[in-house]
C-alpha positions in Angstrom: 84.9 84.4 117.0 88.8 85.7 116.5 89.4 86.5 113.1 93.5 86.8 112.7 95.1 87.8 109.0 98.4 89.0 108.1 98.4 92.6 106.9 101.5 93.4 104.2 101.0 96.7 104.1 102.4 97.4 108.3 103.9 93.8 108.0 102.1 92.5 111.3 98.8 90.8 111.9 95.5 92.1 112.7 93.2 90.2 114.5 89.1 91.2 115.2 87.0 89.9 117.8 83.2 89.2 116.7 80.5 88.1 118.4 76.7 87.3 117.2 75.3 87.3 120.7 76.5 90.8 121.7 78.6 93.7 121.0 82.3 93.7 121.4 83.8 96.6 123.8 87.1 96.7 125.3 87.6 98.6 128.7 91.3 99.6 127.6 91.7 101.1 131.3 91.0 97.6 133.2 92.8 95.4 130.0 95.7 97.9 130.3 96.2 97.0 134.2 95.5 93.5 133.5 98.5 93.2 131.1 100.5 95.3 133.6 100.1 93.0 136.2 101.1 90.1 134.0 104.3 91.3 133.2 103.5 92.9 129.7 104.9 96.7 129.3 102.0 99.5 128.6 103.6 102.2 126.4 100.6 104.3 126.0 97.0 104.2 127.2 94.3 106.4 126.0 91.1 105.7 127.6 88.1 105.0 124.7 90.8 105.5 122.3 93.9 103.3 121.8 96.3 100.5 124.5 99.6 100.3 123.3 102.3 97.8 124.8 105.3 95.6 124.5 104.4 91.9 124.2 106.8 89.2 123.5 108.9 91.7 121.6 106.4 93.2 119.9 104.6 96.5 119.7 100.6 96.1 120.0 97.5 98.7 119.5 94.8 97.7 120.9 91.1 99.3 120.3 87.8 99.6 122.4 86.3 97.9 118.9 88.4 94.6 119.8 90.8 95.2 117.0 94.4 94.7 117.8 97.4 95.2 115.5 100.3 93.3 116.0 103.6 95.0 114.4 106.2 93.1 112.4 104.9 89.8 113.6 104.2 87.3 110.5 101.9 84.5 111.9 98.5 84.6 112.3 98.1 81.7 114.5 101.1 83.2 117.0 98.6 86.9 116.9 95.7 84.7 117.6 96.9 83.0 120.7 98.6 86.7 122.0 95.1 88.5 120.7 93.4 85.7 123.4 95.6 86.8 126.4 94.8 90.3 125.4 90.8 89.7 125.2 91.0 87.6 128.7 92.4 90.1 130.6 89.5 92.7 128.9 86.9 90.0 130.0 85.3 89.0 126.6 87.5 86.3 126.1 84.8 83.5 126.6 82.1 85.7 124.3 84.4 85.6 121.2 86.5 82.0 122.1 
């Protein structure tokens, strides 16, 4: 399941994958190349800890948890369908779709 809300207080969306037949854990290190190869920008990677990148003009933090942050984006639905590029290139796409 991909839960995506609109945070006011960093004016972006934050979007959490869940799943009830397993536990959710990003491999930033393989999602980070992923992106890289389809033409997003990685600003920052810090394995276990935090992926940043450029996506569609906006900055993104992305979590071994599954949480991603989308910055000064206002639609939920738009973070959704970016947070699902995101969890296909980590591989989990199909356990929280």
């Amino acid at each position: 399941m991909i839960i995506s809300k609109p945070c006011v207080t960093m004016k972006g969306v934050v979007i959490g994958a869940y799943s009830w037949e397993r536990g959710i854990k990003l491999d930033l290190t393989k999602t980070a190349q992923c992106l890289k190869e389809s033409g997003y920008t990685v600003k920052k990677l810090l394995p276990g800890m935090m992926l940043l990148l450029e996506m569609e003009g906006h900055e993104v933090s992305v979590y071994p948890s599954g949480k991603i942050i989308i910055k000064l984006l206002e639609d939920a639905k738009e973070g959704e369908r970016m947070a699902r590029i995101i969890y296909d290139c980590a591989g989990v796409l199909e356990v929280v779709a």
